[in-house]
ROKOLLUM-440896 format. One record per residue: residue in one letter; y, x, z of N, C-alpha, C in turn. Coordinates in steps of 0.1 Angstrom, whole numbers, plus 2048, in hexadecimal, padded with zeros to 3 digits. Atoms other than C-alpha are relative to their C-alpha. Layout:
% ROKOLLUM-440896
aYXZYXZYXZ ...
//
This chain:
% ROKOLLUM-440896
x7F48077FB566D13C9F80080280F x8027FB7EB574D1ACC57FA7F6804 x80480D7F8566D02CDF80C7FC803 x7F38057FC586CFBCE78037F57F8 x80080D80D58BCE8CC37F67F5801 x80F80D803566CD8CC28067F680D x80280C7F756ECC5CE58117F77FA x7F480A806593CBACD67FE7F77F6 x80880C80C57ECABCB97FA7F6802 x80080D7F8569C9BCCA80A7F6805 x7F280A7F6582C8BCE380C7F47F1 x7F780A80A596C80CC17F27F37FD x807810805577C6ACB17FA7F980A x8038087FA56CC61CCD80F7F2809 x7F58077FD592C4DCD57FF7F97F3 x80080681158FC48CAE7F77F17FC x81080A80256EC31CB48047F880B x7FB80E7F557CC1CCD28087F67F8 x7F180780359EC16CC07F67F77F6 x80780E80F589C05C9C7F47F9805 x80A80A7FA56EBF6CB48097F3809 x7FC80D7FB587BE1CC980A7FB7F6 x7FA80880759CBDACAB7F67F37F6 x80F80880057CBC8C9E7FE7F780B x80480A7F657BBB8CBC80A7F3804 x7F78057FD599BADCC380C7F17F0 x7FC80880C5A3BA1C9C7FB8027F9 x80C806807585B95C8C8047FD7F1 x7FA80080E588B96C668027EC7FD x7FC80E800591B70C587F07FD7FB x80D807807570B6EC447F780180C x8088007F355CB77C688037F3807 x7FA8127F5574B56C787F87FB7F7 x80080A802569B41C5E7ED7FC800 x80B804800548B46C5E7F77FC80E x8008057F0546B43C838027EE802 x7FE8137FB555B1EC837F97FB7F4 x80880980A53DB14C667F1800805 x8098057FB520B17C807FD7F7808 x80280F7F7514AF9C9480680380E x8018017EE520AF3CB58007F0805 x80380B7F851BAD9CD18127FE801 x7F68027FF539AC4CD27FE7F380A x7FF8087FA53EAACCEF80B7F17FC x7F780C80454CA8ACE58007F680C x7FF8047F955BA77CFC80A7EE7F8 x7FB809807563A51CED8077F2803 x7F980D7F957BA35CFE7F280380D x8097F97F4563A46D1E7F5801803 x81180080253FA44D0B8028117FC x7FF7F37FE537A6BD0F7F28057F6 x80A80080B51DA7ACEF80480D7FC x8017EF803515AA0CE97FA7FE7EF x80480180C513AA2CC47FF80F7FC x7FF7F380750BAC4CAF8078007F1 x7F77FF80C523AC9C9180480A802 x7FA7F580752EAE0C7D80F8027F8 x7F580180854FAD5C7580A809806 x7F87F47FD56EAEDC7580B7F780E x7F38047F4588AD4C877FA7F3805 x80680C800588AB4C958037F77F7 x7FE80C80B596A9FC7A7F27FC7F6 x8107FF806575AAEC6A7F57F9805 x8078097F8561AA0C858027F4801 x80481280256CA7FC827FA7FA7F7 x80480580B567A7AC627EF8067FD x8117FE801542A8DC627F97F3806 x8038097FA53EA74C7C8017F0802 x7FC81180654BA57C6E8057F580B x7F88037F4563A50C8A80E7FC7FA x7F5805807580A39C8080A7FF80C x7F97FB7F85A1A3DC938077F27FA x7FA80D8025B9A1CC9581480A804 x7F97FA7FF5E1A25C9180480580F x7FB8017F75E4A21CB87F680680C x80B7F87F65C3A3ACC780880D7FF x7FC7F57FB5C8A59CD47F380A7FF x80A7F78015B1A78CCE80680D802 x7FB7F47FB5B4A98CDE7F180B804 x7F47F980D5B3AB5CCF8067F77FA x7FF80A80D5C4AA7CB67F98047F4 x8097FE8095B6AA6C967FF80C7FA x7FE7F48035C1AC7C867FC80980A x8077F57F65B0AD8CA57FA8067FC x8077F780759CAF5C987F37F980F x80B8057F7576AEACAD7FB80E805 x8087F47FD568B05CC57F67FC806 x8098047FA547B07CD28027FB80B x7FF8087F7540AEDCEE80D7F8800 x7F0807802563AD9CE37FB7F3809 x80180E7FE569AB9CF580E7FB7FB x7F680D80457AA9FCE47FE7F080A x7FD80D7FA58AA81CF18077F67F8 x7F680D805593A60CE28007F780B x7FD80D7F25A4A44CF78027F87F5 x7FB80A80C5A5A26CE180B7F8808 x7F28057FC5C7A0ECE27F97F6802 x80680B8065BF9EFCED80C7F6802 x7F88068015D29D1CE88047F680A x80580C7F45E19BAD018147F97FE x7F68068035F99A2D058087F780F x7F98027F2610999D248087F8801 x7FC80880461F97ED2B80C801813 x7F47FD7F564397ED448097FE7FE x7F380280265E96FD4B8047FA7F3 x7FF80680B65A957D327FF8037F2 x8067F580D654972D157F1804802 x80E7FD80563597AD048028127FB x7FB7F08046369A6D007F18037FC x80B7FC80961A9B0CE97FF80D7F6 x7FE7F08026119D4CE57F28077FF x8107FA8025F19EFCE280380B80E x8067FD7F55E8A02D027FA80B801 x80B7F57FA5D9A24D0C7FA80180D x8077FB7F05D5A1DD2F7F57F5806 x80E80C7FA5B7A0BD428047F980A x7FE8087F45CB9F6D5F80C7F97FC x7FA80A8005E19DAD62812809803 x7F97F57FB5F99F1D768098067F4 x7FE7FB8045FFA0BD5E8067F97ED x7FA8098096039F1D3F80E7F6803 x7F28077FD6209DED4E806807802 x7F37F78006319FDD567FF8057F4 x7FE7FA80F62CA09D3280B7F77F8 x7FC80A8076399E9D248117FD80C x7F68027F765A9EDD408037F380A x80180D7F864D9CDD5680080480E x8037FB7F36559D3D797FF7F080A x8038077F26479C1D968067FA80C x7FB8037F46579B2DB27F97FF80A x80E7FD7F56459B5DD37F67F2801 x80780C7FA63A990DD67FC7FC7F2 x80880780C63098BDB07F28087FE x80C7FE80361098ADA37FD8007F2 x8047FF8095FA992D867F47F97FD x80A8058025DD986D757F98037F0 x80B7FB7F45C5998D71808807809 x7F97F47F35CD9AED9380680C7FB x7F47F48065E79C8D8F7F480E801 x8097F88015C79DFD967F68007F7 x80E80A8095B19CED7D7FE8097F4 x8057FB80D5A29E0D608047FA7F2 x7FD80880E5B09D9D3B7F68017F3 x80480180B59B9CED1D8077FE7F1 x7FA80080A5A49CACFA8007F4801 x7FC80A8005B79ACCF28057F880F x7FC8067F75BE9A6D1680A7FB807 x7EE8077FC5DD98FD227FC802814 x7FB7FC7F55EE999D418097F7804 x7F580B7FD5FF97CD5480A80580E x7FC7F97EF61A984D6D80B7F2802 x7F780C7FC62896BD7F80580580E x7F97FF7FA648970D918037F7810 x8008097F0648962DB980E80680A x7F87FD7F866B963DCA8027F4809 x7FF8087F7675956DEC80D804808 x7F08017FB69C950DFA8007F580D x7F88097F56A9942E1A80B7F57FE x7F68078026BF925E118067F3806 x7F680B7F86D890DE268007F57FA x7FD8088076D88EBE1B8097F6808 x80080A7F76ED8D2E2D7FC7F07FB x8088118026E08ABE3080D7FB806 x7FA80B7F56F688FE3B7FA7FB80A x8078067F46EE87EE5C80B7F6800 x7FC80A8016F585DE568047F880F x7FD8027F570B84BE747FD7F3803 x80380E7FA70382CE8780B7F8800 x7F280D7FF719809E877FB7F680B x8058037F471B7FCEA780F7EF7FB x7FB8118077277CEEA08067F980B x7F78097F573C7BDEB87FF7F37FD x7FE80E80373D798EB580B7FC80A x7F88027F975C78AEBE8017ED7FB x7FF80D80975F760EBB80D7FF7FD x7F0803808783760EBB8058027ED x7FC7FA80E78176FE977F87F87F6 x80880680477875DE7B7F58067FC x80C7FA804757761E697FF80B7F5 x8007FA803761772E51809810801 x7FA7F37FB77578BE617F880B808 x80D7F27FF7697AFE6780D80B802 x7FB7F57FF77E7C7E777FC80F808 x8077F17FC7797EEE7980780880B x7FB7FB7F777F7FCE9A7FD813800 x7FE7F280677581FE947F68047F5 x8067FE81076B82EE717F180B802 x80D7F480174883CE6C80280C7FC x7FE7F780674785FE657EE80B7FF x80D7FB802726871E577FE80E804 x8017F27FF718892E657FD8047F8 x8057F680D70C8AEE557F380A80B x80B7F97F76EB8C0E607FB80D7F2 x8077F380A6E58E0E507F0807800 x80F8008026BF8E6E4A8028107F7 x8027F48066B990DE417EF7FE7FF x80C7FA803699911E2D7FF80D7F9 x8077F4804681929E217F87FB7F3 x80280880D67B921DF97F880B7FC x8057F680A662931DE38007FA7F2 x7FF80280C662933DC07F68047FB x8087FD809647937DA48087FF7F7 x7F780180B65893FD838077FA801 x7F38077FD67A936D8F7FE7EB801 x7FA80D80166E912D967F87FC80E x8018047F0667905DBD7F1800802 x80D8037FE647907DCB7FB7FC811 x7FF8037F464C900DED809806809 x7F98007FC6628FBE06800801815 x8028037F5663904E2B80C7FE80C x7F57FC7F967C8FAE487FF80A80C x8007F67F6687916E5C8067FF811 x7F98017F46A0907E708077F77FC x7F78088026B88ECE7780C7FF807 x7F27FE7F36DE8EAE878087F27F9 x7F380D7FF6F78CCE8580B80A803 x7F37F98047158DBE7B80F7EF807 x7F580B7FD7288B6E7F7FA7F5805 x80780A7FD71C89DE928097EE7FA x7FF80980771F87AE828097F480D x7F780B7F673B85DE927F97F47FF x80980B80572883EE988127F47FC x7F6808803740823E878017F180C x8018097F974A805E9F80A7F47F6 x7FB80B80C7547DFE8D7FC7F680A x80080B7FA75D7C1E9D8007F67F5 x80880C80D74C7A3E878097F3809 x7FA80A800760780E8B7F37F6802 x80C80A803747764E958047F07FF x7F780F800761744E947F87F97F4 x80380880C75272AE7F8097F4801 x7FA80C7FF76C70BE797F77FA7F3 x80A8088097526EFE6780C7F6802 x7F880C8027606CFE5C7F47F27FF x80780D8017496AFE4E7F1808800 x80F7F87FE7246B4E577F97F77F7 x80680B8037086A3E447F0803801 x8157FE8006DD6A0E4D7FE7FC7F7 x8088048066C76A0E387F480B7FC x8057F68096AE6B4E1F80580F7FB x7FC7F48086B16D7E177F28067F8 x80D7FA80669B6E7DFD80580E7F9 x7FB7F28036A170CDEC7F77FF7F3 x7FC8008096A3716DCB7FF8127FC x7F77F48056A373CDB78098037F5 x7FA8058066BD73DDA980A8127FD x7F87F18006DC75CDB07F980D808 x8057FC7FA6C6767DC880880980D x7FA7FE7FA6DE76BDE68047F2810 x7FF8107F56EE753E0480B7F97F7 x7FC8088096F673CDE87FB7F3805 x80A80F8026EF713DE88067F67F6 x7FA8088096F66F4DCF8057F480C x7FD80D7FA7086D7DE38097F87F6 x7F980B80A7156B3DD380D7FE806 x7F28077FA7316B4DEF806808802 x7F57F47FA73F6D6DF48018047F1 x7FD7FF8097516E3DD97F98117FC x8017F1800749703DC980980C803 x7F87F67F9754723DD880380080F x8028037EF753714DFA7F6805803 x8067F77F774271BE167F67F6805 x8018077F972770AE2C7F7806806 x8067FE7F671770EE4B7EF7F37FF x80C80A8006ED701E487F680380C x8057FB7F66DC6FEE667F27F6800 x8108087FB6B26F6E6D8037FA80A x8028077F36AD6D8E817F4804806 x8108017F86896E4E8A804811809 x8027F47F5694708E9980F8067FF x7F28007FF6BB706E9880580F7FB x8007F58056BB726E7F80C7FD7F7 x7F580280C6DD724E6C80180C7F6 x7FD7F38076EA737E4F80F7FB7F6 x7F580380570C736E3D7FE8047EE x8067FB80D708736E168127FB7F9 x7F3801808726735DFA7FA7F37F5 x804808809724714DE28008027F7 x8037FF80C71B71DDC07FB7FA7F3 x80880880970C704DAF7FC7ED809 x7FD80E7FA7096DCDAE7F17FB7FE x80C8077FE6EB6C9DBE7FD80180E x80D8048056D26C2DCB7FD7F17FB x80580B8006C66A3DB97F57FA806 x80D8097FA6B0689DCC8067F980D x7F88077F46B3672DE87FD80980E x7FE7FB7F16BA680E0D801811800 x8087F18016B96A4DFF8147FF800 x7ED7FE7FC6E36B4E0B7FE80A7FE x7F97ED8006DF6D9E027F58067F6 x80A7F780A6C96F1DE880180B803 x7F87F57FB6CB70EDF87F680B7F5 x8077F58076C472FDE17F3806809 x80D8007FA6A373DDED80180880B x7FD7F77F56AF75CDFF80A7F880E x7FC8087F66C5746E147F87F6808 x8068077F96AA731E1C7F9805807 x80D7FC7F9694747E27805804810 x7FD7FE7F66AE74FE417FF7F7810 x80680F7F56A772FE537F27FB800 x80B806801684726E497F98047FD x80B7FC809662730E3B8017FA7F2 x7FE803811665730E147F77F37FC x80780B80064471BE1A8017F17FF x7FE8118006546FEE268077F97F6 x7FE80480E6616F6E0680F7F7807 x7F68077F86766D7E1980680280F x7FF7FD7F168B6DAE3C80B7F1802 x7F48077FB6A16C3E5080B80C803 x7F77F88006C26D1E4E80D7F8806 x7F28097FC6E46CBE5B80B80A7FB x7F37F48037046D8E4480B7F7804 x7F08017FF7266DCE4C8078087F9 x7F97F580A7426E8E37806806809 x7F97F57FA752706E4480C7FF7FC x7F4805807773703E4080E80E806 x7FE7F6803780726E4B7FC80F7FC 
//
């Protein structure tokens, strides 16, 4: 054979022997795969964040759970997933769900959980925060299974209030006028004082209150009244006065004034008068000329003294 041919021979099986060595290499017959993943390997398990190097021989992971007698709840997460084919040195991860239960804005929101903070659970469950509310546990806080999440809402508003400012009554005494006359020289009128606070709230209901500021918007009219002090008396009579509860007013019983009249009773021991309306008939006993209700008496006397010297006169305007 020429040399020419022998080296083009060569040169062919030697291309001939690359090409069926990396096709072997590259796509491995199926019976070579399977017997490949039916030898042991180290598989890293990693479990709600306990970490355990196990040796198995299982093809996927669904396989490995169940070799391993690892139970899955509808709401864990495992990654691969289960139909993962297992390669040497695999790490699996399970995060277990855990349960928790939230409580906001008056609703109770009760759900299962993949994430480990307080944070990350209120934003799952669509609870947003306002800058000045709080949580409990801390919105940083670590979550357990079963764990209730309290959030309580804290707002604070500037709010105007106005008050009345009640006006003063300034009394004239005039004697020309009778007693019971009472005329209004100028009419009270009430201010207004506007009080702006600073309110905070806990779950929309008050929790304290601060003032920020105050202004008088109206200042208040003091009212002025001329009071009548004329007394025209008529028959007078001394004697005994004692007191009585009775209407509980400047009421008294007399045997000589009629009812609905008027009388003027004045202390002989500290010349303390008081004007009472007749209401009632008495007093029975000797030297005794007036019963005065009790609050009327007290106007003239110590309740103590039970008896006084008195001096009435009927009023007679």
């Amino acid at each position: 054979m020429p040399r020419k041919h022998i080296k083009t021979s060569l040169k062919f099986l030697f291309f001939a022997f690359i090409t069926v060595t990396s096709w072997k290499f590259f796509f491995p017959s199926q019976k070579k795969e399977l017997f490949f993943e039916n030898l042991p390997k180290t598989v890293t398990l990693s479990d709600n964040g306990l970490e355990t190097k196990i040796i198995s021989s299982a093809q996927t992971v669904g396989n490995f759970l169940a070799e391993q007698k690892i139970s899955l709840s509808e709401h864990d997460e495992v990654l691969p997933d289960a139909s993962s084919t297992i390669m040497p040195g695999e790490n699996i991860r399970i995060r277990r769900a855990a349960k928790i239960k939230i409580l906001v804005d008056g609703k109770t929101i009760e759900n299962y959980t993949l994430v480990n903070n307080v944070a990350m659970a209120l934003s799952e469950n669509n609870v947003t925060l306002g800058r000045l509310d709080k949580t409990l546990p801390d919105i940083n806080g670590l979550l357990e299974n079963n764990a209730q999440i309290i959030v309580t809402r804290i707002n604070v508003e500037e709010k105007v209030i106005p008050q009345d400012i009640a006006y003063k009554t300034i009394t004239k005494l005039d004697n020309k006028l009778g007693w019971r006359e009472k005329n209004t020289e100028t009419k009270g009128e009430t201010g207004i004082l506007e009080i702006k606070y600073k309110i905070t709230y806990k779950d929309g209901k008050e929790i304290s209150r601060v003032v920020l500021e105050k202004n008088t918007t109206k200042d208040p009219v003091t009212e002025v009244v001329t009071q009548g002090t004329y007394v025209k008396t008529g028959n007078a009579q001394r004697g005994q006065g004692t007191w009585y509860s009775f209407q509980g007013g400047l009421f008294a019983a007399s045997t000589t004034i009629r009812r609905g009249g008027y009388a003027r009773v004045t202390n002989m021991a500290n010349g303390k008068s008081v004007i009472v309306q007749i209401n009632d008939y008495g007093p029975q006993g000797k030297g005794r000329v007036i019963d005065l209700d009790k609050v009327a008496f007290q106007k003239i006397a110590n309740i103590g003294a039970g008896v006084i010297g008195v001096k009435v006169e009927e009023v007679l305007n």
